[in-house]
N, C-alpha and C positions, 0 to 999 in steps of 0.2 A: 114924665119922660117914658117912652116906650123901647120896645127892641121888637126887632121881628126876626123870627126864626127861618130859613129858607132852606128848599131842597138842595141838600150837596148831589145829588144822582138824579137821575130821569126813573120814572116807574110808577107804580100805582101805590097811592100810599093808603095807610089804613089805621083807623086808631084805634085802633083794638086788635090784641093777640088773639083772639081768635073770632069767628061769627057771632057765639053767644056768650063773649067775653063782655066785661063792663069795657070802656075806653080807658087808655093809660091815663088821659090828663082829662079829668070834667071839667065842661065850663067854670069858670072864675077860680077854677085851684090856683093853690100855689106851689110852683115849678123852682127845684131848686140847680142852678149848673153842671149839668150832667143827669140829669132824670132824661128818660126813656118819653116821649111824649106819641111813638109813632113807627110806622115801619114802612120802607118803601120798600118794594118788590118789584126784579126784574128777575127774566127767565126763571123762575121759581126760587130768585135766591133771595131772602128777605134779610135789609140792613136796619138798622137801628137808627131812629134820628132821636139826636140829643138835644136837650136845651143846650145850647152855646151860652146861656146866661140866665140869672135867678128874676125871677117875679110871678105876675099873676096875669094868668089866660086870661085875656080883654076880649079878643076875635080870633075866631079860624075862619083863613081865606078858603082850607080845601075843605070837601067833605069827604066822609069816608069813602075808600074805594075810587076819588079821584083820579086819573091821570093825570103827572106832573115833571115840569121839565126841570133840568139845572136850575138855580137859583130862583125859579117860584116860591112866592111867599107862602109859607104852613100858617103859622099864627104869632100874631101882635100879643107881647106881653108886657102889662103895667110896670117898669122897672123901680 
């Protein structure tokens, strides 16, 4: 069973705190409800998107640096 995690805001999301940072979530980790997975960014103000629920990174629909609307899908996790 899966879960997919979706943009609550419009902005450029990015998986990693900073350019030569590692990414918050590597492929196939495991994500526990409430880990940091990401950051959207509008007008320079960066929010935090959380897992909404526990498993394991399967897919990411964005890549870093995307643009993304409300509700777009970020990434399917193995529940």
């Amino acid at each position: 069973m899966g879960h997919t995690i979706t943009a609550k805001t419009p902005g450029v999301f990015y998986r990693k705190p900073s350019p030569d940072a590692e990414p918050y979530v590597a492929d196939g980790a495991t994500v526990a409800e409430g880990d940091v997975i990401g950051l959207i960014e509008v007008m320079k103000t960066y929010r935090e998107v959380k897992a909404d629920a526990a498993g394991t990174v399967s897919t990411w629909h964005v890549d870093d640096e995307d643009e993304v609307t409300i509700g777009q899908e970020l990434v399917e996790l193995d529940t």
